[in-house]
N, C-alpha and C positions, 0 to 999 in steps of 0.2 A: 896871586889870587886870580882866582878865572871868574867869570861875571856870565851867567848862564840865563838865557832866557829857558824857564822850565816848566813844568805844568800848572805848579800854582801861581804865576801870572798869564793864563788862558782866560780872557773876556771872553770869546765867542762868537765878538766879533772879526771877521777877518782882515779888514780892512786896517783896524787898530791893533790887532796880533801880529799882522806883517810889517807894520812900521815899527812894533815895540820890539820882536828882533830883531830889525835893523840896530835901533837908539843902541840895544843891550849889545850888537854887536863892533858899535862903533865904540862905546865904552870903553869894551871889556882891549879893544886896543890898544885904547890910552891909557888905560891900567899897564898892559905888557909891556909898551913902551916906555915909560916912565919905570917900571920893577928891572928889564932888562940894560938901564944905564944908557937909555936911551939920553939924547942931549936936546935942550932946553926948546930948542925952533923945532924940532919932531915933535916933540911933545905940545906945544905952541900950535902947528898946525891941527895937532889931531883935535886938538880942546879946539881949536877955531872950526873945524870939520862937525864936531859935536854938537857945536853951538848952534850952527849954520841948519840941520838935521832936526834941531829940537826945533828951530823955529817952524819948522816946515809943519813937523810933525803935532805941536800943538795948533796949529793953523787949521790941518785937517781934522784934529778933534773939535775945536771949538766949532766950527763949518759945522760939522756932524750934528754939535748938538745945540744949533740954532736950527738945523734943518727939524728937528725932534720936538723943538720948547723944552727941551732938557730944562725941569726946572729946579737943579741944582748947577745951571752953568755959572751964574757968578761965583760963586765956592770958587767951580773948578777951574776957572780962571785964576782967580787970587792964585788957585796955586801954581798952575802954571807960573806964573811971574814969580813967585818963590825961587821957583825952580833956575830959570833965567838969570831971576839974581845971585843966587850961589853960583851959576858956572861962570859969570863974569867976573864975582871976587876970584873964583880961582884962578882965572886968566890973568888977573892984576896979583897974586900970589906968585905964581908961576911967572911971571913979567919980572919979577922982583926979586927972585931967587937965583940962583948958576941955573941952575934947572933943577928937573923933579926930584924933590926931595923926597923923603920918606914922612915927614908931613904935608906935605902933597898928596902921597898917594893915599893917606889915613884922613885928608880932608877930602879927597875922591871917595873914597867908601860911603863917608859918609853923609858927603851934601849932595854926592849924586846917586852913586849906590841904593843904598839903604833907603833913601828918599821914594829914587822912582820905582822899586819896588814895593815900597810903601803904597805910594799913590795909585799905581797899578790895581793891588790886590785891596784897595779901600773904591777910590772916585773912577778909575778906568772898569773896575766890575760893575758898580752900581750903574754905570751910565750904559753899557754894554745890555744888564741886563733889563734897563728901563724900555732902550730899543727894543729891543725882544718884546715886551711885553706889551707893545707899541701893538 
């Protein structure tokens, strides 16, 4: 499975476009690594790598949008921490397995995948284009 940062998650802004394909690139690793039998502490690192990246990365959005009065940031907070909390279950998943399973990588689709593509193209546009209209 390849994990593509593509056009329909373009905010517009750039600041939050260049960090969501970094996120999308650090991902779509831990995807390959875990599909290509990679082993448990690789895989371990990347998801710790991931983790480490999202905190960074929702740090500069929430910044962003207190600089703004963004006023849907509690939402996009809550979600954030959603977010958080599914990658550390999977850490404690992944802790507790040999290594990446193949529900592993079908709970990567979908607590990270799917999610932050989600959140992208719903709370990272709207805030994007509140800035804009700022």
């Amino acid at each position: 499975m390849k994990v593509e940062f593509d056009n329909s998650l373009v905010t517009g802004n750039e600041m939050i476009d260049g960090q969501h394909k970094e996120l999308i690139g650090k991902i779509d690793k831990l995807v390959t690594v875990c599909e290509q039998g990679g082993g448990k502490l690789e895989a371990i690192k990347m998801l710790d790598y991931l983790s480490e990246y999202t905190e960074f990365h929702f740090g500069e959005e929430e910044k962003l949008q207190e600089e703004v009065s963004y006023p849907g940031m509690e939402v996009h907070k809550a979600k954030h921490a959603e977010f958080k909390k599914a990658v550390a279950e999977l850490h404690e998943m992944l802790v507790e397995e040999e290594g990446p399973t193949a529900a592993f990588v079908a709970a990567v689709q979908k607590n990270v995948v799917d999610w932050l593509f989600d959140h992208i193209k719903k709370q990272d546009q709207a805030l994007a284009a509140y800035i804009q209209a700022k």
